[in-house]
GUKOLDREN-198573 format. One record per residue (C-alpha): residue number from 1; residue in one letter; x, y, z. Coordinates in steps of 0.05 Angstrom, whole numbers, plus 32768, in hexadecimal, padded with zeros to 4 digits. Example, Ala and Ser with C-alpha at 12.3 -4.5 7.8 and 13.67 -1.06 7.14 Angstrom:
+-----+---+------+-------+------+
!   k ! r ! east ! north !   up !
+-----+---+------+-------+------+
!   1 ! A ! 80F6 !  7FA6 ! 809C !
!   2 ! S ! 8111 !  7FEB ! 808F !
+-----+---+------+-------+------+
***
This chain:
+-----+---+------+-------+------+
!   k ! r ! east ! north !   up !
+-----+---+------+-------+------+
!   1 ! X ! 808F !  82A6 ! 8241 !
!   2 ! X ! 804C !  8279 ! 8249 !
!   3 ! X ! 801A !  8278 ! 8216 !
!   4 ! X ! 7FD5 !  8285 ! 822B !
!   5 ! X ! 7FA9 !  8251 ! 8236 !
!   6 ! X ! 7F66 !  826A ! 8221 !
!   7 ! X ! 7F36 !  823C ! 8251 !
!   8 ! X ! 7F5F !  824A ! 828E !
!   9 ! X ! 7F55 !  8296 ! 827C !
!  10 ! X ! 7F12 !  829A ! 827A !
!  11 ! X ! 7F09 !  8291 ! 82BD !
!  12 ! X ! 7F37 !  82C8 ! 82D2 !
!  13 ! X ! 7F0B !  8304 ! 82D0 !
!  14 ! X ! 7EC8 !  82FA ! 82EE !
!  15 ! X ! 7EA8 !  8346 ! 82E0 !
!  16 ! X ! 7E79 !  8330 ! 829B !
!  17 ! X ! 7E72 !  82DF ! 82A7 !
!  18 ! X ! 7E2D !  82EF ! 82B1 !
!  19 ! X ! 7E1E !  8327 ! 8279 !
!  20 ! X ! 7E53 !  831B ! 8241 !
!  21 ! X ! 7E56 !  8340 ! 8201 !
!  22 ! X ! 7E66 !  8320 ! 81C9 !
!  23 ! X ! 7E53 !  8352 ! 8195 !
!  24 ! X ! 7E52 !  83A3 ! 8186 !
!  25 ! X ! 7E82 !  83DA ! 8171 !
!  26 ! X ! 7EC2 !  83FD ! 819B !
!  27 ! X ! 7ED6 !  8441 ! 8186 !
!  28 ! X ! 7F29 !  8440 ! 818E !
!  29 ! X ! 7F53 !  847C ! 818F !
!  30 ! X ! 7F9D !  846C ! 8174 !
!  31 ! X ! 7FD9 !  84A2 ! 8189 !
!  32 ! X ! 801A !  8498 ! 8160 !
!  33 ! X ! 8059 !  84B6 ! 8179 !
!  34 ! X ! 808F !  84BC ! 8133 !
!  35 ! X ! 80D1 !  84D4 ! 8137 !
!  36 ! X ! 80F3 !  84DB ! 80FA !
!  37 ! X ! 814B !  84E9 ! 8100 !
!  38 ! X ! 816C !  850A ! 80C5 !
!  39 ! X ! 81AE !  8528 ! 80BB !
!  40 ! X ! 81C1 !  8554 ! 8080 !
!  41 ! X ! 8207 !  8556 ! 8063 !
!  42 ! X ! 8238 !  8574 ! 809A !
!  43 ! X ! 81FD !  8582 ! 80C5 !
!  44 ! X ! 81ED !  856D ! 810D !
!  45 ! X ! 81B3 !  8535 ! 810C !
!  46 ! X ! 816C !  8556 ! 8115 !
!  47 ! X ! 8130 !  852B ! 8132 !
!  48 ! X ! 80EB !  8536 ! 8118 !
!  49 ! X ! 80B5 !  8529 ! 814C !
!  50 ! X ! 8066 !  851F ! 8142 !
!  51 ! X ! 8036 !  84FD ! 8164 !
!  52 ! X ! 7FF7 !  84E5 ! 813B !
!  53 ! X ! 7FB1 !  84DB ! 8153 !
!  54 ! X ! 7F78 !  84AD ! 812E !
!  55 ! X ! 7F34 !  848A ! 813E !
!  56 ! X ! 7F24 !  844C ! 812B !
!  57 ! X ! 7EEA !  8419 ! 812D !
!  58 ! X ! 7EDB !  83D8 ! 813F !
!  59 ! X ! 7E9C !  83AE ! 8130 !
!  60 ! X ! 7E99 !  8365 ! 813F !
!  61 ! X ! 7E61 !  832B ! 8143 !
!  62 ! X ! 7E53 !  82E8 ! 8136 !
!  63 ! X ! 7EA0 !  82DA ! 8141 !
!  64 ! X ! 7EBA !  830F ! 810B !
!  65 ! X ! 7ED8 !  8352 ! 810D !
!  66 ! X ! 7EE5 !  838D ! 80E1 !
!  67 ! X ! 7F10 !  83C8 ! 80F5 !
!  68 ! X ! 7F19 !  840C ! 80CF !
!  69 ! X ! 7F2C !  8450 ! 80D9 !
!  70 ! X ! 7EEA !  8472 ! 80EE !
!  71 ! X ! 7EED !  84BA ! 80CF !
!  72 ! X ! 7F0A !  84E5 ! 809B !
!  73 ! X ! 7F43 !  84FA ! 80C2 !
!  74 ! X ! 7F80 !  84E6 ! 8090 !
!  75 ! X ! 7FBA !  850E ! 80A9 !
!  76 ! X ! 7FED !  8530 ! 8071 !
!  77 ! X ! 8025 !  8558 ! 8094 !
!  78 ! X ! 805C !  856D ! 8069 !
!  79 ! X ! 809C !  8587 ! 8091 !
!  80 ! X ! 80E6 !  8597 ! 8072 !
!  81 ! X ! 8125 !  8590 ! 8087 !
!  82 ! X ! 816D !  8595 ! 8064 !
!  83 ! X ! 8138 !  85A8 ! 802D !
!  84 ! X ! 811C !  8566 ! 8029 !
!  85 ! X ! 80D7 !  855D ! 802B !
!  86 ! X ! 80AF !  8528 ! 8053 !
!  87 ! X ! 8069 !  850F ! 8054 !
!  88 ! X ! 8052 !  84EE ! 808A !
!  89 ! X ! 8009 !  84CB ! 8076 !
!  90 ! X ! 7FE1 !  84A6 ! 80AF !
!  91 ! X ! 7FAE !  845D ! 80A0 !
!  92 ! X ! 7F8D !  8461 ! 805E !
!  93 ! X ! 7F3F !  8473 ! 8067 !
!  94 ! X ! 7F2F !  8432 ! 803F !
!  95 ! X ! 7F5B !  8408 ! 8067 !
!  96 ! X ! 7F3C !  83C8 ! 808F !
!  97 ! X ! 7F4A !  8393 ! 80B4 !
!  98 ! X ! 7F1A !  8359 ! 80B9 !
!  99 ! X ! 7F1D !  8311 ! 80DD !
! 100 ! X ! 7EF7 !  82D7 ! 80E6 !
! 101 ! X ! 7F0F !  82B5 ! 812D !
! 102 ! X ! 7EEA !  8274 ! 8112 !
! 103 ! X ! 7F0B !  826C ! 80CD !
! 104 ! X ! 7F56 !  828D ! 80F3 !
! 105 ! X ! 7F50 !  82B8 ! 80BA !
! 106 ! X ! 7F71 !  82FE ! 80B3 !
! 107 ! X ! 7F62 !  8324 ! 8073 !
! 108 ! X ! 7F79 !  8377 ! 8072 !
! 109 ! X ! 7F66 !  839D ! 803C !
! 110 ! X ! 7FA1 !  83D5 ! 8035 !
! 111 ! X ! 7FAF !  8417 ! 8007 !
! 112 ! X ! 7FF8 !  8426 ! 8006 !
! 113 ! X ! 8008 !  8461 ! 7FD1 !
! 114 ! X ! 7FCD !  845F ! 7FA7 !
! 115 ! X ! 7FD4 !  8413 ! 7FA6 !
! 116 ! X ! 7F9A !  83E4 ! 7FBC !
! 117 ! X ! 7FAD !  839F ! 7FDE !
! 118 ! X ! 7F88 !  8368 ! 8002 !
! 119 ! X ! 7FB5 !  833B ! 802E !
! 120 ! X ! 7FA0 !  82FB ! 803D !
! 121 ! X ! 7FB7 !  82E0 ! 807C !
! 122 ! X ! 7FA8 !  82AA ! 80BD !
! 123 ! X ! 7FA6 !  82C4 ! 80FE !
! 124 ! X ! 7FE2 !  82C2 ! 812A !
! 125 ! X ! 7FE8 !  82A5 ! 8165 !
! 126 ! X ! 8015 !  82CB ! 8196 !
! 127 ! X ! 803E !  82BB ! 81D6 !
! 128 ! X ! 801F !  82E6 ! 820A !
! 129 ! X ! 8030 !  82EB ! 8258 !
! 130 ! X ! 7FFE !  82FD ! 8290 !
! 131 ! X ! 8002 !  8334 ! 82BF !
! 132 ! X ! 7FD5 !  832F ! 82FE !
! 133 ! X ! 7FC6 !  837D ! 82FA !
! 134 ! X ! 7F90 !  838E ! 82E0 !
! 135 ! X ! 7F64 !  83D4 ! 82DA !
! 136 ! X ! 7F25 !  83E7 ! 82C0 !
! 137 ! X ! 7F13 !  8405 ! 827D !
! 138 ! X ! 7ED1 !  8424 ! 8265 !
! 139 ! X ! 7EB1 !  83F2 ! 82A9 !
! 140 ! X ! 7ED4 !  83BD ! 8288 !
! 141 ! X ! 7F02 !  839A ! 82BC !
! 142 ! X ! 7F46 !  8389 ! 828C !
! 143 ! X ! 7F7C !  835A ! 8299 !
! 144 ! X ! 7FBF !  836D ! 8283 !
! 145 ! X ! 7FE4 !  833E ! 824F !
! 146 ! X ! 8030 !  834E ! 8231 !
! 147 ! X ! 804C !  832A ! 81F2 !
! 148 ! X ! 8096 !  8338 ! 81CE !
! 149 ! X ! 80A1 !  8330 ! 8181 !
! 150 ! X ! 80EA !  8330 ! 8167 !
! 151 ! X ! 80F3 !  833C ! 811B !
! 152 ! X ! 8104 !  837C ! 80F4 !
! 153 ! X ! 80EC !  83BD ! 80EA !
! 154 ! X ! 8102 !  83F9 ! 80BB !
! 155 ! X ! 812A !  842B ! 80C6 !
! 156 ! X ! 8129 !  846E ! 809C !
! 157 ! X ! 815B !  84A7 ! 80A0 !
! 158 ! X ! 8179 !  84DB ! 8076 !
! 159 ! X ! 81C5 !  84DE ! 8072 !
! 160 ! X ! 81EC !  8510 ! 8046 !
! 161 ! X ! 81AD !  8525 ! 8024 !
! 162 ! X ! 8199 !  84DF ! 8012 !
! 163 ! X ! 815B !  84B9 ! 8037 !
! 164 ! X ! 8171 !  8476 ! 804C !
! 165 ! X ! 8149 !  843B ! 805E !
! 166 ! X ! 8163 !  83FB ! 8081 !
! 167 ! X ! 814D !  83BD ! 80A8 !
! 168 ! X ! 815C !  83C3 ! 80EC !
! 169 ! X ! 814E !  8387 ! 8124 !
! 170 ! X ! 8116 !  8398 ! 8153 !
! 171 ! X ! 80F9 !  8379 ! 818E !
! 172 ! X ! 80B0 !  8398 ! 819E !
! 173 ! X ! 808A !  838C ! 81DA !
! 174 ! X ! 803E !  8395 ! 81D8 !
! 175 ! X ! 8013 !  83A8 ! 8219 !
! 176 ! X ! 7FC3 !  8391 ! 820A !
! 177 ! X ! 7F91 !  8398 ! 8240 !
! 178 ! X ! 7F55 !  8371 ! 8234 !
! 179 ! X ! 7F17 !  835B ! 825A !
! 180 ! X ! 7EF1 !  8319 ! 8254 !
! 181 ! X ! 7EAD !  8345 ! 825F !
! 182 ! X ! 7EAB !  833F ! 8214 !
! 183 ! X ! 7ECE !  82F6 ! 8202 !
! 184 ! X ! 7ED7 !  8319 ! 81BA !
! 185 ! X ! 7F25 !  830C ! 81A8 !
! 186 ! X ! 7F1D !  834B ! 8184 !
! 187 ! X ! 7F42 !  838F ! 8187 !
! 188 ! X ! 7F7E !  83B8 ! 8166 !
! 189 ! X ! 7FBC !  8399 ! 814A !
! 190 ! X ! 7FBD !  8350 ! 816B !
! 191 ! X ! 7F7C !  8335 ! 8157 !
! 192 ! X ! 7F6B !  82E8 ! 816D !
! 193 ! X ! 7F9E !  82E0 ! 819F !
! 194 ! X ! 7F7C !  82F3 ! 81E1 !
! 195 ! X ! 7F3B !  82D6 ! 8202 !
! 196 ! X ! 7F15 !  831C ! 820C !
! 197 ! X ! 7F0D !  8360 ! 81E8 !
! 198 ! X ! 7F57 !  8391 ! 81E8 !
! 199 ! X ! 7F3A !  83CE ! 8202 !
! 200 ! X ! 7F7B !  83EC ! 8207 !
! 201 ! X ! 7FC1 !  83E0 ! 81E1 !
! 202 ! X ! 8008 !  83F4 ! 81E3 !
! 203 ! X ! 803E !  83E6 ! 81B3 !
! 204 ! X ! 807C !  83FE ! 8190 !
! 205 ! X ! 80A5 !  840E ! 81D3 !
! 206 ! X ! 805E !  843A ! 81E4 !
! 207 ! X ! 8062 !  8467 ! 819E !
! 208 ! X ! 8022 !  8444 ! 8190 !
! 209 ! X ! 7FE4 !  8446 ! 81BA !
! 210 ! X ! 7F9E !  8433 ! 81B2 !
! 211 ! X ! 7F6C !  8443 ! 81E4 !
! 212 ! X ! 7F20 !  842A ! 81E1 !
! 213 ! X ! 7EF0 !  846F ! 81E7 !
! 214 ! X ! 7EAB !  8450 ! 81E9 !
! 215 ! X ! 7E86 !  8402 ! 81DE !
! 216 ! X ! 7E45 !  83FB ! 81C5 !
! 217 ! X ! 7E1A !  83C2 ! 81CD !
! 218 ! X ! 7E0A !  83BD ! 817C !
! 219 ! X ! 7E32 !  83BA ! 8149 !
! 220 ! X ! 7E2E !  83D7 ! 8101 !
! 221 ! X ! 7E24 !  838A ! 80DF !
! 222 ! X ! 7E2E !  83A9 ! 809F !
! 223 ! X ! 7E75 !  83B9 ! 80A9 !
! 224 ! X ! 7E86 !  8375 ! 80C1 !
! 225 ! X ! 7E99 !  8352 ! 807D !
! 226 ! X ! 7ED5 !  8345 ! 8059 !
! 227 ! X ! 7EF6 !  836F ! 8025 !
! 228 ! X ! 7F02 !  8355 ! 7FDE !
! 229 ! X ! 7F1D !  838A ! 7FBB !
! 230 ! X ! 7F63 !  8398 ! 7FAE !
! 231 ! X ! 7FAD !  8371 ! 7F95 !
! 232 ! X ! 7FA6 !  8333 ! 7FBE !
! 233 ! X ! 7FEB !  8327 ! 7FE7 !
! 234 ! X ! 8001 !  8306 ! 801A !
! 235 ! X ! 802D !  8323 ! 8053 !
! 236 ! X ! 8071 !  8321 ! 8033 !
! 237 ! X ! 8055 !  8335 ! 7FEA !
! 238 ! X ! 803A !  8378 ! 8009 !
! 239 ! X ! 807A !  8381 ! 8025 !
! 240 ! X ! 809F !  8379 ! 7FEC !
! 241 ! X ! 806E !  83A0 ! 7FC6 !
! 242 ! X ! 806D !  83D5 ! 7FF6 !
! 243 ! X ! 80C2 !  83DD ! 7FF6 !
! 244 ! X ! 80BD !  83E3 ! 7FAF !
! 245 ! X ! 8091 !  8419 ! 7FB2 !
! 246 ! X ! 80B2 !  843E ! 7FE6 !
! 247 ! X ! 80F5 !  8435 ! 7FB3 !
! 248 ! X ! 80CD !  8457 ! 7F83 !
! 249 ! X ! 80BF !  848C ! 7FAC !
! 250 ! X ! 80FF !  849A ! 7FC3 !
! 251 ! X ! 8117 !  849F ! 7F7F !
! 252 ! X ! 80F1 !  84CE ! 7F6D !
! 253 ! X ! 8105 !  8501 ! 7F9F !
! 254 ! X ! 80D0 !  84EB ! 7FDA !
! 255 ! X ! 80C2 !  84C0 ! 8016 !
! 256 ! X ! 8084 !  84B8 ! 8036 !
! 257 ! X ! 807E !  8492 ! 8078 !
! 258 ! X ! 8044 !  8469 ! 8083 !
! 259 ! X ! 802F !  845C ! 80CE !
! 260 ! X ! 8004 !  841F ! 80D2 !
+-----+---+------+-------+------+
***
């Protein structure tokens, strides 16, 4: 797999060379497909399905981007079975996700369990392929781009009445469209890794989708800034922090799943 070469790129769509946008606000609509596979002592294995639906915004200028869910629409579903009950809770209101492309810098600001952290991170640079098909998106002409990330994801179960949770490996392969109408490297998920705006996103074996609903020309300039409160972390810290916490909650009779 090639890595991109960002110069060469830019010359590969021709639709906004003339007219580009480098600043404004993208309304995103995310759809989240969970399954969730339990078996009860002596029972057959049951699968819980539910697909989950948020919108989320994007504002960028002046090389910086912010990203947040964009209305009150926090999902609680509760649902039992083999009398356990499960909570499935989508992206905290408060959550956000800023970058600045010049600095590389990556800083989230993330509420797990009534817990405030702010992760501190630099921007990663993927290994993504090129497609030659494109399609058009909100009368943006998109270019299709494919990346695969091997590591480890998490696993939870309930066997013999007991929720389980493991590390299983996992290879996930990410589908981005993005157009070099706007030469923003801006969007959902993969931020600073592609020359031109993700309009559309697929990851998670397709589970997870984003979509781009609408692009305006201005953006809100107040919500571009970074967040400073919370328990600053870095990456692994809010993972370990965020296992422990999940412990906690399993011991005391509970799980919550958290789709990010």
């Amino acid at each position: 797999m090639k890595r991109i070469v960002l110069p060469c790129l830019s010359l590969l769509l021709t639709g906004g060379l003339f007219a580009q946008q480098k600043e404004g606000k993208v309304t995103y609509e995310r759809s989240v497909q969970m399954q969730i596979t339990m078996a009860a002592r002596g029972g057959e294995p049951q699968t819980i399905s539910q697909t989950r639906t948020n919108k989320f915004e994007l504002n960028f200028a002046n090389n910086q981007m912010s990203w947040k869910q964009l209305e009150d629409d926090i999902q609680a579903d509760e649902s039992q079975t083999g009398g356990i009950m499960i909570r499935n809770l989508g992206s905290g209101q408060d959550d956000i996700t800023f970058c600045d492309f010049s600095q590389s810098k990556k800083v989230e600001q993330r509420d797990f369990m009534d817990k405030r952290f702010l992760i501190s991170d630099s921007i990663q640079k993927g290994n993504w392929k090129l497609a030659d098909e494109t399609k058009t998106i909100l009368n943006h002409l998109c270019r299709k781009a494919t990346t695969q990330r091997i590591g480890k994801r998490m696993s939870m179960g309930m066997q013999n009445g007991k929720m389980e949770r493991k590390e299983v490996d996992d290879t996930t392969t990410t589908i981005a469209w993005f157009t070099t109408d706007i030469p923003v490297p801006a969007g959902p998920e993969v931020q600073g890794q592609l020359p031109g705006l993700i309009l559309e996103l697929e990851t998670n074996g397709g589970r997870t989708i984003y979509k781009a609903l609408d692009i305006q020309a201005k953006p809100d300039m107040a919500a571009i800034k970074e967040p400073t409160k919370g328990k600053k972390v870095t990456r692994a810290e809010f993972t370990d922090e965020t296992k422990k916490l999940m412990d906690q909650m399993q011991q005391n009779g509970g799980m919550r799943f958290r789709m990010n």
